[in-house]
N, C-alpha and C positions, 0 to 999 in steps of 0.2 A: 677887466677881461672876464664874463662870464663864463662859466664851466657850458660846457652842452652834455647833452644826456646821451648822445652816441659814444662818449670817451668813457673810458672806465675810470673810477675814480683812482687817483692817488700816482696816474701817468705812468700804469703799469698796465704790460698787452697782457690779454687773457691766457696768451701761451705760455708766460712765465707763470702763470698764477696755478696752470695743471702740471705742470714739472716740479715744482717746488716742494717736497717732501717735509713734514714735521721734524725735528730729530727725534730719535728712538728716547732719550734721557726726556723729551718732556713728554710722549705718549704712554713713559710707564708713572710717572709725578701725578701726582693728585693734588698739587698746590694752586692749582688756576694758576691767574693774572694780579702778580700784586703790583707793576711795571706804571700801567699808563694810568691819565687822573684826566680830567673833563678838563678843558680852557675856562680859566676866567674870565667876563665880561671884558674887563678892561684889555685882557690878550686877541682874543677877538678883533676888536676893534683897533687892534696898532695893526692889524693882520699882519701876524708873527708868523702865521703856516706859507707865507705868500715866498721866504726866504726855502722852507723847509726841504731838506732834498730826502722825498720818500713820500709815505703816507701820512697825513694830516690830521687824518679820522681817529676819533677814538673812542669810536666805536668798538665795544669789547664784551665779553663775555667773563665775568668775575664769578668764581668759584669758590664759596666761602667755605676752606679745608676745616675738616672738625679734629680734636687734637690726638686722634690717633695717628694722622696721618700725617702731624704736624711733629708728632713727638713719639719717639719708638721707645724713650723709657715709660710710656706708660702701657703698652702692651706686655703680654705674660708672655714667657717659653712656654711652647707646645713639645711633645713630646715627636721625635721626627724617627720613621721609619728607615731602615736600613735599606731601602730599595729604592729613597727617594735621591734622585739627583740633585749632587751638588750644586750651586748658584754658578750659575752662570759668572764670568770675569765681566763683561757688561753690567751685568745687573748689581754685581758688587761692588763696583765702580760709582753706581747708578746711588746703593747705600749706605756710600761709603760719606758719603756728601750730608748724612744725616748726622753723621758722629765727628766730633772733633779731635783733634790729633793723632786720628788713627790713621795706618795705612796698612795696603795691602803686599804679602812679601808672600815666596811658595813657603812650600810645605814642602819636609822631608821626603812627604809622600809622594809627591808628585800636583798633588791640591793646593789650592789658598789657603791662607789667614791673616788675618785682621793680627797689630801688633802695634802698641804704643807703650811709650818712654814716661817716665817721669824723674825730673831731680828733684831730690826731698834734701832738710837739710842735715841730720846727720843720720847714724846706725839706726837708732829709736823713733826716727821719724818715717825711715823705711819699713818698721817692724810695723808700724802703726798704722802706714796705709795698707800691706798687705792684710791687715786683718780687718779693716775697714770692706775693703774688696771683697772677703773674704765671709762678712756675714752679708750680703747684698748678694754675693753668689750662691749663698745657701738657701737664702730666701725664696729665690727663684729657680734653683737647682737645675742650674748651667754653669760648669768653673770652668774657670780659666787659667790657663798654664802662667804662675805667679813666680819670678824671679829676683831674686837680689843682686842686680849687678853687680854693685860694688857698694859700700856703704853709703853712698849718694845716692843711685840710682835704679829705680824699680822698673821691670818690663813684664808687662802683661801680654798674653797670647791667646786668641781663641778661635778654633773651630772644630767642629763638630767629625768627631772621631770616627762614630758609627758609616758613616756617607763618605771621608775622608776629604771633607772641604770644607766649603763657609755653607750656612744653613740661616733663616732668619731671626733662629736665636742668638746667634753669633752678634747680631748687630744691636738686639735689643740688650744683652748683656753690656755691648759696649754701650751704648747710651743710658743705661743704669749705672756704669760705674763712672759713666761723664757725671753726672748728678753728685755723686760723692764729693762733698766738701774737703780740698786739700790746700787752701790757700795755708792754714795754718803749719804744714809740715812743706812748703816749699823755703826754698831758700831765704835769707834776708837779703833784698836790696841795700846796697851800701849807697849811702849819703855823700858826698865827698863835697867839700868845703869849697 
């Protein structure tokens, strides 16, 4: 069954195709398409797209991200005005997907902040990562509200006081202190026989 050049490809009406809105999370992402990959000769030929329920094409437009955009522990804190608005809960959302085991909880104030857990394994292992944090925050001169749970467990918090929210030093501080080496102050896995 050959295709005709009156159909639009991929057996989609052109009505759906002007309704269809991007989402806002990849309009603000700067990472392209790392998703789709060209068919092999041999997939071709078994015509594998002839089952496909969708678009076939892949045809795409790849965006090769460079690693500021890829990595927020390599960008600096800037120094942020008291006049500038807090981050947006979207867009926090939005950067919150860059750092690992963070999340977002309010603020006393009524604002956001970013706040992650660590178990370490005992008192000395806790003392150890907060001052690990703690020259990695100086360096950059954005700290973070640093807590001793309880002898096991360290909680770190941060946003930007002057504005009374999240700012996007907040997020580069947390992806500097994701970098921090802790595998040696977390707990031992037990072996069991």
């Amino acid at each position: 069954m050959a295709a005709t050049s009156s159909s639009p490809p991929c057996n989609i009406s052109a009505s759906s195709l002007l309704l269809r809105q991007p989402s806002r999370s990849i309009l603000k992402d700067f990472l392209g398409d790392f998703g789709a990959r060209d068919p092999y000769p041999e997939e071709i030929a078994s015509q594998f797209g002839d089952k496909v329920l969708g678009c076939q094409s892949t045809e795409h437009k790849i965006l090769i991200p460079n690693a500021s955009v890829l990595s927020l522990s390599q960008l600096q804190c800037s120094p942020v005005s008291s006049s500038q608005p807090p981050l947006s809960g979207d867009d926090a959302r939005t950067l919150l997907h860059k750092v690992l085991g963070w999340s977002i909880v309010d603020n006393e104030a009524g604002g956001l902040k970013i706040r992650c857990m660590w178990k370490v394994r005992d008192f000395g292992c806790g003392v150890e990562l907060i001052n690990r944090i703690h020259k990695v925050a100086e360096a950059s001169g954005h700290y973070p509200s640093l807590h001793l749970e309880s002898p096991t467990q360290v909680r770190a918090e941060l946003f930007t006081s002057s504005i009374g929210g999240l700012s996007m030093n907040d997020f580069i501080m947390a992806a500097k202190i994701d970098d921090i080496k802790t595998s040696d102050l977390s707990p031992r896995k037990r072996a069991w026989a």
